[in-house]
C-alpha positions in Angstrom: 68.2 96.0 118.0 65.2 97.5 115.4 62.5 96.3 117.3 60.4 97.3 114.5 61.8 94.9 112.1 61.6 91.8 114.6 58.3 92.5 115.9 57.2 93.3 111.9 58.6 89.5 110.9 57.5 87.7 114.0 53.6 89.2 113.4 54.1 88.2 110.0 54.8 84.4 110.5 52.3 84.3 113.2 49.8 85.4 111.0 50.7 83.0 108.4 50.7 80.1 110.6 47.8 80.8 111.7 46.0 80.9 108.4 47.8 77.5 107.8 46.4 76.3 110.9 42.8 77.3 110.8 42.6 74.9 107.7 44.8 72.1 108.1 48.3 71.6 109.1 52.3 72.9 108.4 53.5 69.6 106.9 51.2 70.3 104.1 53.1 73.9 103.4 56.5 71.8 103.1 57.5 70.2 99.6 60.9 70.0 98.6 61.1 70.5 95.2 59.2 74.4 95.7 62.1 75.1 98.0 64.7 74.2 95.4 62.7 76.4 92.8 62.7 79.3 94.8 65.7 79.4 96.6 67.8 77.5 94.0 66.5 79.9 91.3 67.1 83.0 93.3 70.4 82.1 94.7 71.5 81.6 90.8 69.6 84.7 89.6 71.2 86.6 92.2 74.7 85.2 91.4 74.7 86.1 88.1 73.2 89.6 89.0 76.1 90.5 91.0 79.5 89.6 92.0 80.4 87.7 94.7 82.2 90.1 96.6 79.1 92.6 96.4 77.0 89.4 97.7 79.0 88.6 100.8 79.6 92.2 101.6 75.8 92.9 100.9 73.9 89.9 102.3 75.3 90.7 106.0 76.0 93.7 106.2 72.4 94.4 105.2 71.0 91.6 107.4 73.2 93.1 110.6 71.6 96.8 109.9 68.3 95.9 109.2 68.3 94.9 112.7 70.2 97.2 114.5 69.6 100.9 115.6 71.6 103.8 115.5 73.1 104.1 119.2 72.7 108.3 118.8 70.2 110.3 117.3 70.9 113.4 114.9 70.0 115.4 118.0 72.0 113.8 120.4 75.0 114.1 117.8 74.4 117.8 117.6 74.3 118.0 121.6 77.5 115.8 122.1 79.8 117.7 119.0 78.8 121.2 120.5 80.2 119.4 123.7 83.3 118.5 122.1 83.6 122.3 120.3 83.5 123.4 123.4 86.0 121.5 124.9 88.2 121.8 122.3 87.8 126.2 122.6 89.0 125.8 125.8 91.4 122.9 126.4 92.8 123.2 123.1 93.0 120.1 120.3 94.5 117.8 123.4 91.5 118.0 125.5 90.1 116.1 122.9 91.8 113.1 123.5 90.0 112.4 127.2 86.7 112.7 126.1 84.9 110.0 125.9 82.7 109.2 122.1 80.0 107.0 121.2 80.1 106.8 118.0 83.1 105.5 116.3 83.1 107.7 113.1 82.8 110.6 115.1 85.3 109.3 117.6 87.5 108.9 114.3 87.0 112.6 113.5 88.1 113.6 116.9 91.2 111.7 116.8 92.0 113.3 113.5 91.3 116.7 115.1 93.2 116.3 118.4 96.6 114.6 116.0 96.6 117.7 114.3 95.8 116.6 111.1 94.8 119.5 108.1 91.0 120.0 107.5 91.6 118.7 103.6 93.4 115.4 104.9 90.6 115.2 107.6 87.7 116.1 105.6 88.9 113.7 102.2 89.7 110.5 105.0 86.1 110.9 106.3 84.3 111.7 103.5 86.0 108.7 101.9 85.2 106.4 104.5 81.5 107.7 104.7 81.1 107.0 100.6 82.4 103.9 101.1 80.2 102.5 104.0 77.3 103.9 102.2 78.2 102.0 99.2 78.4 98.3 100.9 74.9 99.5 102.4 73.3 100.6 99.2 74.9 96.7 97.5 73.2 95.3 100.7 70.0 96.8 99.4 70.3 96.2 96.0 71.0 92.4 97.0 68.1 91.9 99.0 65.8 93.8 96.1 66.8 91.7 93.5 66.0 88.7 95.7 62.5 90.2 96.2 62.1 90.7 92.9 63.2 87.4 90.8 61.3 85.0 94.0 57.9 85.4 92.6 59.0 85.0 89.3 60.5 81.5 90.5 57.3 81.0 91.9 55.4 81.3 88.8 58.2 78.5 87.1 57.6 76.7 90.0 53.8 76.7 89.1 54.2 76.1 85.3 56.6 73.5 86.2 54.1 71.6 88.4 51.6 72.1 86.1 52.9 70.8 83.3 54.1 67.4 85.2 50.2 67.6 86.4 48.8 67.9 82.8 51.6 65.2 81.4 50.0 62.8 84.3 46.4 62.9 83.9 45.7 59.1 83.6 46.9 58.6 86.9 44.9 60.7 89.2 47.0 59.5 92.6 50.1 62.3 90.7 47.4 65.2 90.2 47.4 66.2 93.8 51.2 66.1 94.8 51.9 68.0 91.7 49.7 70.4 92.3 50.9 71.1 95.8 54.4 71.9 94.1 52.3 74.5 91.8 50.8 76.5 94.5 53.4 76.6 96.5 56.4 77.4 94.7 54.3 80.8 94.0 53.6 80.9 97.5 57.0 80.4 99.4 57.8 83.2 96.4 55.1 85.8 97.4 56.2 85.2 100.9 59.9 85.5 100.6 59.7 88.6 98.6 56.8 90.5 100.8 57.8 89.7 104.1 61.0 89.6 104.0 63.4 90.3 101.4 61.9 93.6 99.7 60.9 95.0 103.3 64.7 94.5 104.5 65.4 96.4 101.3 63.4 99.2 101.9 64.5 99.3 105.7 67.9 99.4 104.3 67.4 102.3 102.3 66.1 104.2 104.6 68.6 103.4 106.7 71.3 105.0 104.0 69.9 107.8 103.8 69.7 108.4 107.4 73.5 107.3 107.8 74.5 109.9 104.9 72.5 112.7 107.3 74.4 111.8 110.5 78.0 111.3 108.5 77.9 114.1 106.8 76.3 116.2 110.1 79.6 114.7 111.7 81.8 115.7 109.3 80.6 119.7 109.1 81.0 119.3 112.8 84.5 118.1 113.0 85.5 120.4 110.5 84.4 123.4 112.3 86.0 121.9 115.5 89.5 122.1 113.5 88.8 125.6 112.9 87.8 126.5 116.7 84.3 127.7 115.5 82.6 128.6 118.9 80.1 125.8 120.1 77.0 128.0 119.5 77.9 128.8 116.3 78.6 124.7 116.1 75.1 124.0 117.1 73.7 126.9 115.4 75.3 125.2 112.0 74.2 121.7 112.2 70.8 122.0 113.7 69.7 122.7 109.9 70.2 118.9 109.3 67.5 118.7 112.0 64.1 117.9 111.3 62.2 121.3 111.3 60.5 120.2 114.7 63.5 118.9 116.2 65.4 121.5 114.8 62.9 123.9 117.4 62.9 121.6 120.5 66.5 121.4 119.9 67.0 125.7 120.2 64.6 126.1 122.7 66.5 123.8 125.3 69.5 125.3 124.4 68.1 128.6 125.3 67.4 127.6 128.7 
């Protein structure tokens, strides 16, 4: 699990509850029609943004990797391919299929490697299946970014909307108050959908593609060079440029001893 992105969501409700509850209580924060402004509003805005299919791949594929780690690191993946390049030097192809993988697109590789499959048939199935998993993550980001976005603008209909119904009710003073309730907080269950959760998932996510496209593409060099019996130091030597530069130095001076 991202630890960062529970702990960053559980601070932020706690701090929010507790400004709600230094001044009054949480019933006073619930009203029905703000909720159907803001999350009616966006769920239509959103539908008519995208396609469905690009929602129900997006929505939790997103929501699963916001949450969830990487079980390697780029270093680790360097480590455990230079393992597998050497293995494969001296076993031959074969002695790939004992060897036990982590990560299942690099597992994926291997088993393309140790079938005997052509670099051009294994480098176009991976490279395929890496553009296409980056694609359902970048419509998972795009999703949750446009829900960021349109909230506070539902927010501020929510507030025009209550105000108006405030302002067409003046000569009853016991109406003022509830409609102004709905005003404020249709723009705040809007500031706080968009900035605590929606467009920080969004920018998690990204970061997360971009970090996937580093370790896919890292993997497929690797295998490649594997089906060509590269030797494992010139493996290692070859993908430790995808290395941060500090890493990339940690990384040569424990191979070295």
């Amino acid at each position: 699990m991202d630890i960062a992105t529970g702990l960053g969501l559980i601070a932020g409700v706690i701090v929010l509850c507790t400004l709600i509850l230094m001044g009054g209580e949480l019933s006073m924060f619930v009203d029905v029609h703000a909720f159907i402004v803001i999350f009616g509003g966006a769920f239509a805005a959103t539908l008519i943004r995208f396609p469905l299919s690009s929602i129900f791949h997006g929505l939790p594929l997103g929501m699963k990797f916001a949450f969830t780690v990487r079980r390697i690191t780029q270093r680790d993946l360097v480590d455990e391919i230079a393992a597998l390049a050497e293995i494969a030097r001296k076993q031959g192809p074969i002695g790939l299929e004992k060897a036990e993988i982590s990560d299942p697109f690099l597992a994926k590789g291997v088993r393309y490697v140790a079938d005997g499959y052509d670099a051009d048939f294994i480098r176009d199935n991976l490279e395929r299946d890496r553009d296409n998993f980056l694609m359902h993550l970048n419509e998972g980001s795009k999703v949750y970014r446009a829900i960021g976005d349109c909230t506070p603008a539902f927010g501020m209909v929510g507030t025009l909307i209550g105000m108006v119904q405030m302002f067409a009710n003046m000569t009853d003073p016991s109406k003022l108050g509830p409609y102004m309730a709905v005003a404020l907080l249709a723009t705040f269950y809007g500031a706080t959908v968009a900035n605590l959760f929606c467009l920080p998932i969004a920018d998690k996510l990204h970061v997360k593609l971009v970090d996937e496209e580093i370790n896919r593409t890292l993997i497929i060099d690797g295998i490649l060079m594997m089906r060509e019996s590269k030797s494992p130091a010139l493996v290692r030597e070859m993908l430790l440029a995808y290395l941060p530069e500090k890493h990339r130095h940690e990384a040569e001076e424990l191979a070295a001893a």
